[in-house]
N, C-alpha and C positions, 0 to 999 in steps of 0.2 A: 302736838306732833313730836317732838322733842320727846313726852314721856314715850308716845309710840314708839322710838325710832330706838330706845332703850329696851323697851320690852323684848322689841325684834330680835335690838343684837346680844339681849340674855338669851333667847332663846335660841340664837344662832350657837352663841358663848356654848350652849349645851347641849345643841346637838353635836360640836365640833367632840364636845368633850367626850359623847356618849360613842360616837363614833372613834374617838381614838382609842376608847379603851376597848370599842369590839377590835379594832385593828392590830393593838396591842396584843388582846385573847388569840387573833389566830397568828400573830408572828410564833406565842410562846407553845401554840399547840403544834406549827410547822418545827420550831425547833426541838420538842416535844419528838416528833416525827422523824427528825432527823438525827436527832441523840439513838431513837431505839434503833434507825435503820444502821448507824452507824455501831451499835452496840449489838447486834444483832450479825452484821460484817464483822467486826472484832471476833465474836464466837465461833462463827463459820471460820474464818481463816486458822482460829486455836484448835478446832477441830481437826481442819486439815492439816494444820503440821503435825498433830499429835498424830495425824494418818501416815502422815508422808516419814515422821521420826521413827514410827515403826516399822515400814517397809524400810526403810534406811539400816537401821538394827537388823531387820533379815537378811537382808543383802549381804552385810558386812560379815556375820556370821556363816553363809552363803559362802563368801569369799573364802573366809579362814578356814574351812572345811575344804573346799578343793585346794588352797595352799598346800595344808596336812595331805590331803592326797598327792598331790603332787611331788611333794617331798617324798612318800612311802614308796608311790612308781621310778624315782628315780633313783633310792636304794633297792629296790629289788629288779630293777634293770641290772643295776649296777653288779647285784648279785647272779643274775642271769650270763651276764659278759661273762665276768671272771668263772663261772659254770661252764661256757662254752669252751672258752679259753684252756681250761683243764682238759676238757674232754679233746680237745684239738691237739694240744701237747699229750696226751694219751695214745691218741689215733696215729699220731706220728712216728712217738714212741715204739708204739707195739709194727706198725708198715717197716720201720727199719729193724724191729726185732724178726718178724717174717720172714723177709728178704732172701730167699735163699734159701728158705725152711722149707718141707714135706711140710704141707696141711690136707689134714683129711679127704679126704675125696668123698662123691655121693656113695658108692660102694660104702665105705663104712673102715676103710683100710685105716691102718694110724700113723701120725707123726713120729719124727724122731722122739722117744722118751727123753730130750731136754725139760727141766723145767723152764718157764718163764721169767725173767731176771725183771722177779717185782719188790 
């Protein structure tokens, strides 16, 4: 009985052992599984920044492009003012040069023979 009771617990002894090494095989196949999924998440996310760091570079580029415009509209605003500004001191100029003067008529008749004081 004794040798029985030996044989059993080898053969317990082995199956425990046979079963720990299947148990072991799928721990390292879930980890296994879980390295690719995580390695697999790693590349996806390198993916996507290298997506999102290029749209970022467009943008940016984007930006500096209407700065430069922005900057060129507000010198040739700038240059429009003082364009206006001339022609307003012109208009002025020339209404107090009138003042008092013979200008043409529709007939065709003429001004004083003054010149223009330009």
């Amino acid at each position: 009985m004794a040798q029985e009771l030996l044989q059993k617990e080898q053969q317990h002894t082995d199956t425990l052992k046979v079963r720990e090494a299947d148990h072991q095989g799928e721990i390292n196949k879930l980890l296994q599984d879980v390295q690719a999924i995580a390695e697999g998440q790693r590349l996806s996310w390198l993916s996507e920044k290298r997506l999102l760091s290029q749209r970022l570079e467009r943008l940016q580029r984007a930006v500096a492009r209407l700065d430069q415009e922005k900057t060129e509209l507000k010198q040739y605003s700038a240059e429009l003012r003082r364009t206006l500004e001339e022609v307003e001191r012109e208009r002025r100029r020339l209404r107090r040069y009138c003042r008092g003067r013979a200008l043409p008529d529709v007939m065709g008749h003429k001004p004083s023979r003054e010149p223009p004081p330009f």
